[in-house]
N, C-alpha and C positions, 0 to 999 in steps of 0.2 A: 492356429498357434497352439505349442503346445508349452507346457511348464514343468517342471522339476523342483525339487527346494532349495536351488537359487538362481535357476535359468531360465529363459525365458528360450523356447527355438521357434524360432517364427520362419517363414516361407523368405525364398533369396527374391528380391526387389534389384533392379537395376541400378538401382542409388546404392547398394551393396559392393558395387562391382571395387572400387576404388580399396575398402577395406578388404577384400578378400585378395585383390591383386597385392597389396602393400604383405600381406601377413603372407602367402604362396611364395612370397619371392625377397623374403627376409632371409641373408643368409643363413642366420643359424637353421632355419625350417627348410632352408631347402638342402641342406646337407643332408638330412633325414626323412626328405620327402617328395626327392628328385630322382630323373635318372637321367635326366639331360644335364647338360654346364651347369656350374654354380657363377653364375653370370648375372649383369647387370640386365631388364627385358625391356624391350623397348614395347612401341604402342601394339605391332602387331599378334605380340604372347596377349596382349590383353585381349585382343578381338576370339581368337583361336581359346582361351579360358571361357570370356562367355562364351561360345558356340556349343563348346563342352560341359557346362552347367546348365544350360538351355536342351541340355539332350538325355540328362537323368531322370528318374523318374521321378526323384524330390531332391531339389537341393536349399537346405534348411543355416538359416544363419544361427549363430549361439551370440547371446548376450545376456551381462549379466539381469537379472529381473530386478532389480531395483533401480538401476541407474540407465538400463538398455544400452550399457560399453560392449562393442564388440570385442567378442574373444574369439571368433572362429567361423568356421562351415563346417557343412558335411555334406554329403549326396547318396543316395543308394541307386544305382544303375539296377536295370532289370537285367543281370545278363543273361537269361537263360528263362525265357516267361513259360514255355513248356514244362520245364522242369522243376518252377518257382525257386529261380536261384538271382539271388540278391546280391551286388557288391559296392557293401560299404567303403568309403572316404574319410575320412578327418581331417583337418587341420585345425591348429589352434596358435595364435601369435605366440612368441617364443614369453610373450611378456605375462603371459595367464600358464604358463608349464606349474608343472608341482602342485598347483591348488587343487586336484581333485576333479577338477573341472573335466575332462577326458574322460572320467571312469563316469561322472554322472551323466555325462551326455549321451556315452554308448550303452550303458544298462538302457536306459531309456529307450534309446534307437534300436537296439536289439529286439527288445522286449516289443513294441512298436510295429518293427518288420513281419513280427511271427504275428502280433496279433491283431496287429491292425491291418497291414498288408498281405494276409495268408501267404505269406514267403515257407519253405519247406527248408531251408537252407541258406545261411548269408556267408560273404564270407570279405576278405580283407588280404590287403598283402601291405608289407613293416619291411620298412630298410636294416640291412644288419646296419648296428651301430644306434637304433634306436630302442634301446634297452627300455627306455620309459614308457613309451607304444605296448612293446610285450608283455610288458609284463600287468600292465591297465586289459591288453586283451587274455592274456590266462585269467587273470582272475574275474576275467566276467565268464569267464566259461568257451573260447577257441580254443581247437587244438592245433598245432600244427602240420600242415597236410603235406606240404612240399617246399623243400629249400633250392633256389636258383641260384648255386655259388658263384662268387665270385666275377659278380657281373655286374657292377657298378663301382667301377673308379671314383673315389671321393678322394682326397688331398692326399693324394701318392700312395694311395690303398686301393685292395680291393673287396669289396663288399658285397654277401648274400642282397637276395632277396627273399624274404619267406611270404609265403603265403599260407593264412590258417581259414579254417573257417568253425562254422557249429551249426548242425543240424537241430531242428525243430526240437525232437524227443529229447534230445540233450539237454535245453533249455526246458523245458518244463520239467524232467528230472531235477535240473537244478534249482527252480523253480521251488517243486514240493519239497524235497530236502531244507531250502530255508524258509518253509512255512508263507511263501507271497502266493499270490494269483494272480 
């Protein structure tokens, strides 16, 4: 388990499953973290979630540290273990948004990948339309690497996808620059 100064991220439990399925498929979050229907899911999305949180390399629940209220998950996939390339996840219930919570969890996870899992590179992909996502990941330090226009239909639009990521050296540049280790 690990902590932050007001979270708590501890390892995904099976007893997990119910909060993560309820927050994944709350419309407002899946407006911003879908590419399939914004639909009701019946039992079989639930089986097919766990199979796919069962196959990351860690997938880490958020709750807050004094009460243990879930706010969230995350997972980093190894996609690429040759090349030590990581790819980060988030989600967070629509009802923990604004609080910070997002930016403290991926410093963490970031910082985490590079130096607790010798990762060389992570990286993440944001729905256009979620401004709040991008802009929690610029300022941890991703760039953006490539934009997939217009390929996600959401309420009679159509919508990028980007994907960013940040390499190692970047992150410890940033690193020394604000005086952390």
């Amino acid at each position: 388990m690990f902590t932050t100064e007001r979270l708590r991220l501890r390892a995904y439990k099976e007893s997990d499953l119910d909060d993560i399925v309820d927050s994944v498929t709350e419309y407002r979050v899946q407006l911003v973290t879908s590419i399939g229907y914004t639909v009701p899911q019946g039992p079989q999305f639930k089986q097919e979630f766990k199979e796919s949180l069962e196959k990351a390399l860690t997938t880490i629940v958020i709750e807050k540290k004094d009460t243990k209220e879930f706010i969230g998950f995350l997972h980093i996939m190894l996609a690429d273990s040759k090349n030590q390339n990581g790819e980060i996840g988030i989600n967070l219930a629509s009802a923990h948004w604004d609080k910070g919570y997002g930016t403290e969890t991926m410093r963490f996870i970031v910082d985490y990948a590079f130096r607790g899992l010798g990762l060389r590179r992570v990286s993440l992909g944001v729905f256009g339309g979620n401004e709040r996502a991008m802009k929690v990941y610029e300022r941890i330090g991703f760039v953006v690497e490539a934009t997939k226009r217009k390929c996600n239909w959401v309420e009679g639009e159509w919508r990028d996808i980007i994907f960013m990521g940040m390499l190692e050296e970047e992150w410890r540049a940033r690193k020394e620059v604000e005086g952390t280790n």
